[in-house]
C-alpha positions in Angstrom: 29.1 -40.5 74.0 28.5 -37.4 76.3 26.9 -34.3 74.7 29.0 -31.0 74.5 28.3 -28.6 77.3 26.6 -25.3 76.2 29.7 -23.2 76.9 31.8 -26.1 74.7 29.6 -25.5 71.8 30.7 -21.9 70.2 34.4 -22.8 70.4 33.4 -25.7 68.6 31.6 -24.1 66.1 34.3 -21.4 65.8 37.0 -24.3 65.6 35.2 -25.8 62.9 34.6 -22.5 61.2 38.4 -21.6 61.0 38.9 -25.2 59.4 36.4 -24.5 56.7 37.5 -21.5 55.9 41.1 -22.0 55.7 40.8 -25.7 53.1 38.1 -23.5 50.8 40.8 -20.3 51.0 44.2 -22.8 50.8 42.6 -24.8 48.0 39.5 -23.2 46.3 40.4 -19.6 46.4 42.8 -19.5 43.5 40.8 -21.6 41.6 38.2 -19.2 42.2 40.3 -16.0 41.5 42.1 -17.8 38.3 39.4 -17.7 36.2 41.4 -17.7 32.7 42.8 -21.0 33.8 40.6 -24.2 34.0 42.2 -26.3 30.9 39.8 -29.3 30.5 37.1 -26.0 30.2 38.4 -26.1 27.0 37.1 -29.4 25.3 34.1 -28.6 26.8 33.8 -25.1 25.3 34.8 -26.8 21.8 32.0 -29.5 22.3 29.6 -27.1 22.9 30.5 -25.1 20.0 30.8 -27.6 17.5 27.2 -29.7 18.9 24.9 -30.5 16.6 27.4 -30.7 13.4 29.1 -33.3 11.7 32.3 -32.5 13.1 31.8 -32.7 17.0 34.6 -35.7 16.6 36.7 -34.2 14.1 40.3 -33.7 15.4 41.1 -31.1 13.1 37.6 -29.0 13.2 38.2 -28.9 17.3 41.9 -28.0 17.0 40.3 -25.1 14.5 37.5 -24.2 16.6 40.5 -24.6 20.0 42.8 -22.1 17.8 40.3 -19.2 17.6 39.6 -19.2 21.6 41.4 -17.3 24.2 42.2 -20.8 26.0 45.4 -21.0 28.6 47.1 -23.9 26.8 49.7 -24.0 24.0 47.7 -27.3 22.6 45.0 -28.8 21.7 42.6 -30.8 23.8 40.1 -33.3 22.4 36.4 -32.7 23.0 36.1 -36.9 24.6 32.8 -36.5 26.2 29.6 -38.3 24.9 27.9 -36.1 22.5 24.2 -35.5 24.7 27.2 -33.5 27.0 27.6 -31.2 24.3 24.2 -30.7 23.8 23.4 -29.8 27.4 26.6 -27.3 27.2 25.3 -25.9 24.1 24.1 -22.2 26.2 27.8 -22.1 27.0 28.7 -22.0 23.1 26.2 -18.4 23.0 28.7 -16.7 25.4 32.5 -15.5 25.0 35.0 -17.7 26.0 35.8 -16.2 29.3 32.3 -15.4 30.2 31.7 -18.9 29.5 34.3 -19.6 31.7 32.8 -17.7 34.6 29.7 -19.2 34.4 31.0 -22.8 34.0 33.2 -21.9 37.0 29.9 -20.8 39.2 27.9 -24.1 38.1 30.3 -26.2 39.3 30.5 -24.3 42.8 26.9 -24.4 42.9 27.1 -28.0 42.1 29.4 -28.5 45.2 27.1 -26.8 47.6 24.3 -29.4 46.6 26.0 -32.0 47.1 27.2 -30.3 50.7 23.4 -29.7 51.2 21.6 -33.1 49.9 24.6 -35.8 50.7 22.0 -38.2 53.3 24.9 -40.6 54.4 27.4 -38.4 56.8 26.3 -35.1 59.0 26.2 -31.9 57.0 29.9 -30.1 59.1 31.6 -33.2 58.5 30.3 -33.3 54.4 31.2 -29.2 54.6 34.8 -30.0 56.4 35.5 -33.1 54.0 34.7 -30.5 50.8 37.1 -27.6 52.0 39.9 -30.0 52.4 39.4 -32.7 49.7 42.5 -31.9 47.3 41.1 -33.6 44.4 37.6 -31.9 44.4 39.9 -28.6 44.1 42.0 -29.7 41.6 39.0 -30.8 39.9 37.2 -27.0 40.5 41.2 -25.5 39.4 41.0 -27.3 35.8 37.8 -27.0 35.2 36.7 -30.4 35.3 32.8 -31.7 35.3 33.3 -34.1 38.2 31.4 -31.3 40.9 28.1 -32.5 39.1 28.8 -36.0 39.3 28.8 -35.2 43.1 25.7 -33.9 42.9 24.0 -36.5 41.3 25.1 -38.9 43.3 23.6 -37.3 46.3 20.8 -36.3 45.0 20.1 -40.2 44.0 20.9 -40.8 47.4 18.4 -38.5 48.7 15.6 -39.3 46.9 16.1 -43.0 45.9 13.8 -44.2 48.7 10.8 -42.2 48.0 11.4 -41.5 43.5 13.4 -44.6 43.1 12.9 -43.9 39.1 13.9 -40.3 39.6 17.2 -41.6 41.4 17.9 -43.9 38.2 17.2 -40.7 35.7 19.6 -38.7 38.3 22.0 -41.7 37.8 21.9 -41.9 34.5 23.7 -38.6 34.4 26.9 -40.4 35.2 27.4 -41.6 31.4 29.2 -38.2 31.4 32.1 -40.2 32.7 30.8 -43.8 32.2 34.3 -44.9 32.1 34.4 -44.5 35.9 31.2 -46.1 36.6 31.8 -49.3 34.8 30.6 -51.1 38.3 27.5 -48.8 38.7 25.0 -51.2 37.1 26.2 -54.3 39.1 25.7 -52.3 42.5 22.3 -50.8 41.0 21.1 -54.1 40.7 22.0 -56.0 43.6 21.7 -52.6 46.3 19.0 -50.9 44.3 17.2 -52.9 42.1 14.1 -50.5 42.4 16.6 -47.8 40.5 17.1 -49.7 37.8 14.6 -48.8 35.6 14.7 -45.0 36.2 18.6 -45.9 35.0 17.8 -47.4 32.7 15.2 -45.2 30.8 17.7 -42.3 31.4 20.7 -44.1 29.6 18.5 -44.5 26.5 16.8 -41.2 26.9 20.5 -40.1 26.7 21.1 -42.3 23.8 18.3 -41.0 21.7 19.8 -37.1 22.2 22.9 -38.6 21.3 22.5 -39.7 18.3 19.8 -36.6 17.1 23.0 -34.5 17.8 25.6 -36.2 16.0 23.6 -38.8 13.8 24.2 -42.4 13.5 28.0 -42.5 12.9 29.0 -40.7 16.2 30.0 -44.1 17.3 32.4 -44.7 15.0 34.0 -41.0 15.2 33.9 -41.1 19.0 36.1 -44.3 19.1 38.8 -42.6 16.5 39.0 -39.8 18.7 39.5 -41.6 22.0 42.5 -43.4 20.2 44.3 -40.1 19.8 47.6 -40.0 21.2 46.9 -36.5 23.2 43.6 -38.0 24.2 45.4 -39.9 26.9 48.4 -38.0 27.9 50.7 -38.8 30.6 49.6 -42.3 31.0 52.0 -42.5 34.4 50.1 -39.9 36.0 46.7 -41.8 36.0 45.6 -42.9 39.6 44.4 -46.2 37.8 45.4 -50.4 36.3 46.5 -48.1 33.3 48.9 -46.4 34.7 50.7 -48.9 35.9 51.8 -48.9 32.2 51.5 -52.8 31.9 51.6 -55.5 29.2 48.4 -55.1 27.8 48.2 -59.5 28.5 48.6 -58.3 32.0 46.8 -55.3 32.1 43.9 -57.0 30.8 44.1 -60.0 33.1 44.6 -57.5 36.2 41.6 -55.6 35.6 39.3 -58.8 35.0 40.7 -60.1 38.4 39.7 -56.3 39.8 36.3 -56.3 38.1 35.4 -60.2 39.3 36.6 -59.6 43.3 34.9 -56.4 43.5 31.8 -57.4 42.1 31.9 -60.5 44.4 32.7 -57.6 47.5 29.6 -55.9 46.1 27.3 -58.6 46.0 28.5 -60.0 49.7 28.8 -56.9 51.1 26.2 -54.5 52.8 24.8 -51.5 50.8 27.7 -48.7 52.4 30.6 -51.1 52.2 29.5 -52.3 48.3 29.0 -48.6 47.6 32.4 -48.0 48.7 33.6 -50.8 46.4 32.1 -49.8 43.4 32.7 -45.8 43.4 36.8 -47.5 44.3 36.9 -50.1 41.8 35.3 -48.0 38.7 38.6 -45.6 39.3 40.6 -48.7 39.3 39.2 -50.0 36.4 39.0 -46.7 34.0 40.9 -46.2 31.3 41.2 -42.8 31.1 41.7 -41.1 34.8 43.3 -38.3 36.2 44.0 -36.5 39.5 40.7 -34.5 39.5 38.6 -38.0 39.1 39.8 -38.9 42.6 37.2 -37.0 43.3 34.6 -39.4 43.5 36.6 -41.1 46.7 34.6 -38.0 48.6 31.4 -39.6 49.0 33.1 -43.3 49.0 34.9 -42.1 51.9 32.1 -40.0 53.4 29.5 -42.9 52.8 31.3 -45.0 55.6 31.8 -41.9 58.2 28.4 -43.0 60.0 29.1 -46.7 59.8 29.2 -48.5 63.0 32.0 -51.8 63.5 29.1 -53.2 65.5 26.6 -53.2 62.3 26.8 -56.4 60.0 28.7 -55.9 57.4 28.4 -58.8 55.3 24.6 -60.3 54.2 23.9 -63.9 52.9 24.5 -63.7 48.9 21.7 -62.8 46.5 20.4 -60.4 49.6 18.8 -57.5 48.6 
């Protein structure tokens, strides 16, 4: 490939400039501006509040705790997440709602500008460009959703997993926010990057331990009942996953053990770009609870094969590692 000629460099830059800017101001910019919206801020506001008591999963101490906020929705939205989330949201709960708000709304901005800055596997304008006009990732900004950080985990694994392999696995190990979308995670950890797996896996139980010094040893139970909530999975059509196919449950179930089986034979066969591809793809498949703004996790699944060249093997002899 010829290089661009000086003169053919600023109207590149400029081009690229324009394109930036118009995917952050088309999507991001109301988000940015409507900062009294952001509904699944909410549960995360209510977690926070209510972390460390014995009714972080109580349906009707959140819908208490939701009816005393200055929230944007008519209804009540269950706190869902694991409860170590709501102890690292806990500074949120010392600030008004709004405020709260704000600075939940800057975190996650912040979050997306690491992940612009650290992301190893595709070149920095491209990872920029890909961010201004990924819808999901400004749906995901617009509701108020957590999936920013996840981006920045993941790169920041991915940055450093070569030189603080056990750093990348505690980096990792962040994911359990949303576990349900990395049901494939370990599999790829341990046949792409086996020396992770033990920074993984001391950060899962780290994250264990805080969970259950937060909410005791019956969270478990109390999680599960609310997860089985009817508005804990609304609009079962509109999820981007097996589940909302709205199958037979006999079916369901057989379709997402035939999804889980080929895609962890694709990870094991395939090379690590391709297999990382497969399992970011087949963990949104395969969750159970999914929405729009979790397609966001298709940015670096996409982005991670930008670089990658037909001409390189993409398959390796089984049990390669």
């Amino acid at each position: 490939m010829h290089s661009l000629s000086p003169r053919a460099r600023p109207g590149l830059f400029l081009a690229w400039g324009v394109l930036c800017a118009a995917g952050f101001a088309l999507f991001l910019g109301p988000a940015i501006t409507a900062l009294g919206g952001g509904w699944d801020f909410l549960p995360v506001y209510t977690g926070a509040k209510l972390a460390g008591t014995p009714d972080l999963y109580n349906a009707a101490a959140q819908e208490r705790t939701q009816a005393l906020l200055p929230h944007p929705t008519t209804f009540s939205l269950p706190f869902m997440r694991l409860p170590f989330v709501a102890a690292l949201t806990w500074p949120l709960a010392m600030l008004p709602y709004d405020a709260a708000h704000t600075v939940w709304m800057a975190l996650r901005l912040a979050a997306v500008a690491g992940f612009v800055l650290l992301w190893p596997h595709s070149p920095r304008p491209l990872t920029t460009l890909a961010c201004a006009w990924f819808v999901p990732l400004a749906g995901a900004i617009a509701n108020g959703q957590d999936s920013p950080f996840l981006l920045l985990w993941i790169a920041a694994a991915e940055r450093i997993r070569e030189r603080a392999p056990f750093s990348a696995g505690l980096l990792l190990s962040l994911c359990l926010a949303k576990f349900h979308l990395f049901l494939l995670l370990p599999v790829f950890l341990w046949i792409h990057r086996r020396r992770v797996v033990a920074g993984f896996t001391a950060g899962c139980a780290a994250l264990g331990l805080i969970s259950f010094a937060v909410s005791g040893p019956a969270w478990p139970r109390a999680y599960l009942a609310i997860l089985k909530l009817p508005q804990a999975n609304p609009a079962v059509g509109a999820m981007p996953n097996l589940h909302g196919l709205n199958l037979a449950m006999p079916f369901e179930t057989a379709l997402s053990v035939g999804v889980f089986a080929a895609a962890t034979f694709g990870i094991r066969r395939l090379s690590d770009r391709p297999a990382f591809f497969v399992m970011l793809v087949a963990g949104i498949l395969l969750s159970y609870h999914a929405y729009f703004a979790d397609l966001t996790l298709l940015l670096p699944a996409l982005l991670v094969l930008a670089p990658h060249r037909a001409a390189a093997p993409v398959l390796e002899p089984a049990g390669a590692n």
